[in-house]
Structures are given as C-alpha cells and as structure tokens.
N, C-alpha and C positions, 0 to 999 in steps of 0.2 A: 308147778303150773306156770304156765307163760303170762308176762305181762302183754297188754294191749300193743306194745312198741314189738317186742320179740314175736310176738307174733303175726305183725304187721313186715317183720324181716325175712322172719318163715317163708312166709305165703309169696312175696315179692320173687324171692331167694328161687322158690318152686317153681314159680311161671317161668321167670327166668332159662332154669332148664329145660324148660318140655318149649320153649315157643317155636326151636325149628322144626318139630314134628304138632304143632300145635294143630294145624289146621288139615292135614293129614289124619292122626287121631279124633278129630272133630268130625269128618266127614264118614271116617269106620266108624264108629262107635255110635253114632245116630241113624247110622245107616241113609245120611246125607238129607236127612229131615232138618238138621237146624240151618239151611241153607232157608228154608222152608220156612219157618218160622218168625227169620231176618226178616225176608220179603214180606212177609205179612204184616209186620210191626212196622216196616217204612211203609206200607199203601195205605193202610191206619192212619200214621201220621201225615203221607202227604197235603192232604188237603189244607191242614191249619200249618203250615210250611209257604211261610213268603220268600219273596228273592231276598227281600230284607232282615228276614228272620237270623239271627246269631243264635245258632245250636250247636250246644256243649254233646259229643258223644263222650260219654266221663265211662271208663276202663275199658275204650276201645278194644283191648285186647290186639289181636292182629289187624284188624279193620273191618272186618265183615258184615257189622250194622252200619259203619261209615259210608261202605261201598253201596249199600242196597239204599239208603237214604241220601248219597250223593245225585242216585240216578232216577229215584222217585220224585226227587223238586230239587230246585236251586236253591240255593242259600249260602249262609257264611257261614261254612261247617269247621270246628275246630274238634279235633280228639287229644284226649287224653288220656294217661295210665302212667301209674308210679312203676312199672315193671319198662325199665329202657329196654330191653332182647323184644319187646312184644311192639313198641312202637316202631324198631326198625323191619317189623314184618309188616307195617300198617301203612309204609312210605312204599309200599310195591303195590300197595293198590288204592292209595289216597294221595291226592297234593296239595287236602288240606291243613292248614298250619296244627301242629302237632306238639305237647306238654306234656312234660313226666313231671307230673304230680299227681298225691294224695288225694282220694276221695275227700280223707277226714280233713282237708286244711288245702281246699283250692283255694291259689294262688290267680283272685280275681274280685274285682269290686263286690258290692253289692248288686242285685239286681241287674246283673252283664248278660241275662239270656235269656231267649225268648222261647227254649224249650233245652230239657235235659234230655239226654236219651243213656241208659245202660241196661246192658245185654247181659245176662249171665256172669253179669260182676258184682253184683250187689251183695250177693251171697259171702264174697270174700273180703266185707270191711270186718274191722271185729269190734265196731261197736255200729249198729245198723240204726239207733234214735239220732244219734250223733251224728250220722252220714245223711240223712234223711233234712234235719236241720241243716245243716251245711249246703243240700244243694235248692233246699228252700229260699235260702239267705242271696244264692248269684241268680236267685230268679228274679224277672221283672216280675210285676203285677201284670197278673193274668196268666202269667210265662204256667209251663206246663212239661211235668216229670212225668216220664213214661220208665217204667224198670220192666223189662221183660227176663223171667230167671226160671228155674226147675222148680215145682215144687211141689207135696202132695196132693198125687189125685185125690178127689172127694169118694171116687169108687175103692172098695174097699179089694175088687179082682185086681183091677187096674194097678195098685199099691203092691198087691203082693207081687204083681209080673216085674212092676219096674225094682223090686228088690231080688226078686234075684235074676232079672239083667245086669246090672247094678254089681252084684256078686259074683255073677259066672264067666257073663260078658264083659264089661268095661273094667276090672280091677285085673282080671288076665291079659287081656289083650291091651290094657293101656300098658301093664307094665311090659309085654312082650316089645310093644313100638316103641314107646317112649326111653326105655332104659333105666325108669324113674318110680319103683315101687312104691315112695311113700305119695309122689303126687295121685297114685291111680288110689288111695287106700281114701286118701285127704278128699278128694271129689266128690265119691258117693257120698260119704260123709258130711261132707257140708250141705248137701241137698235134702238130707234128714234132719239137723239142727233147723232147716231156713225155717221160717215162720210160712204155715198154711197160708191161703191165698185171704182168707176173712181176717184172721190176724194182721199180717202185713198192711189191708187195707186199715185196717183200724189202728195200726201204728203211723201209718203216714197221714190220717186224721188227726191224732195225736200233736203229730210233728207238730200243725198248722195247718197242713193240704184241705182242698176245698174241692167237691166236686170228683171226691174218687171212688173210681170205678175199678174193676178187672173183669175179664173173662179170661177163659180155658182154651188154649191149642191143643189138640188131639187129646183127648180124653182126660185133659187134666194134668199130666204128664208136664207143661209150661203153662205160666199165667201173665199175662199183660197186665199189667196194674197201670192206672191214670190216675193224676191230679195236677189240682191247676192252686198255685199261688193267689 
C-alpha cells in the first residue's frame, strides 16, 4: 500500500503524462459537456467576483475553469497545480500568474483569498479533510470555496449508465488517445471512491465551512459544492 507522499507522486507523475492530450481526451470523452459545466460554474460565481476579488483556481489543471472565470468577471486570478506539464498547458490560455504547488501545503498566508475555485481536482488529493482545511486556512473571512467534481448520481439508472460509460467508453478510448492505460483505469476509479454529494457537503461542514450548499449538473453525473469561511 502506498503512503500519502507516494501516492501524491503517482498521481503528479500520471497528469504529467497524459497533459499534452489532456484537453483533447477531455473534450471526447464528455462528449464536450465539461466545457459546459466550466461555463456554468464561472456565471454561478460571477456575480460575488469583484475586480478586487483575489481568486485562487487551486489544480487548474490545463486552465479551463481559469479561462471560463477570466471572462465571466475581472479579478486577480491566480492558478495553481503541483503537476508542472499541466501548467504549461494553462499559460496558452491564461496570463494569469501561475504556482506549482500542493493542494495539501499552499505556499500562502493565511486568509490571502477571497474565493477558492477547483474543478475536477479535488478528487485527486489523497487526503481530502486535510485539503478542505488547508484551503479553509488561505481564505479571508467570508472568502468562499466552490469545488465542482464527478460524482454519484443520486439516480440509481443514471449510476449504472455512467458505470458502464466509465468501463466501455472512457478506459478504452482514454487509453487508445492517451497511450496511458493506468491513467484511464486510475480515473473512473477515483470518481467511485469520491464522497457522494451529502457526504462531501457534510465533510466540508466538518472542516469549518459555513453556509454549504451543492446542486447537481445533468442528472447528477457533477456536483457544485459551496461554502463560505
């Protein structure tokens, strides 16, 4: 069994691979829905987004939430992600200032922002009370964490479709594009460990979170979690 560290190398090591077909494979394999999604989560946020606002997108991955909340409001947008191949796919479509660092151990004061935003990363800390604390800690008061990630529909049809999408579609065809058989195995699988959508919320309650909320994108299939500091 892997420790917290080794497999915090793993998963780095993983991204790392697949990031020049990253956003290629992201766009087949959802059938270009989580373009969709993005956009939904930055109009969501826009409104509580000042010009003055400093927001952390923490595992920007390639930038694609960065992109969709650059151009839904102004602000001071900073991304970040411990996987360096994913941030130099993030500087082709963002100019804003850019960190390779840990979820588990940003490198920032206390209370440095005035909203967290992560997209389909949250799922890949490996320890997720610890992570939740941690982006608790660089929020200001009132500041506010939005995590939008995959996770089980509450429909129990719906469930079984996306398992064997899951199985038929995305572990074949990722590993056809990508070249990367254990990242396509590693995917579906972490979207079955994540925590349901009540769970999650009642973890980030836990943390400290005040005021959290989620709702469901298409049938359940992603969930938008809130809370505010």
């Amino acid at each position: 069994m892997r420790t917290e560290e080794e497999s915090s190398a793993w998963i780095r090591g993983m991204f790392g691979r697949v990031a020049p077909r990253y956003d290629l494979l992201n766009r087949v394999l959802s059938l270009q829905i989580d373009r969709l999604w993005r956009w939904r989560t930055a109009r969501i946020l826009a409104p509580s987004i000042r010009p003055t606002s400093v927001v952390l997108d923490l595992a920007c991955g390639t930038g694609d939430l960065l992109q969709s909340l650059e151009a839904a409001a102004p602000a001071r947008y900073i991304g970040a992600d411990f996987c360096h191949p994913m941030l130099i796919r993030t500087r082709l479509k963002s100019k804003a200032p850019l960190v390779e660092a840990d979820g588990l151990s940003l490198p920032a004061a206390d209370a440095s922002f005035d909203l967290i935003t992560i997209a389909f990363g949250f799922r890949n800390f490996v320890n997720y009370p610890h992570g939740l604390t941690e982006m608790l800690r660089v929020l200001k008061p009132g500041g506010q964490l939005a995590i939008l990630e995959f996770t089980q529909p509450p429909s129990v049809l719906v469930r079984g479709f996306m398992h064997l999408w899951n199985g038929w579609v995305i572990n074949p065809i990722g590993r056809l594009l990508s070249g990367q058989g254990d990242a396509y195995e590693y995917l579906p699988e972490s979207v079955q460990r994540f925590p349901e959508g009540p769970k999650l919320a009642a973890m980030m309650t836990a943390a400290g979170f005040t005021q959290v909320s989620y709702r469901y994108f298409d049938l359940g299939i992603v969930a938008l979690h809130l809370g505010r500091k």
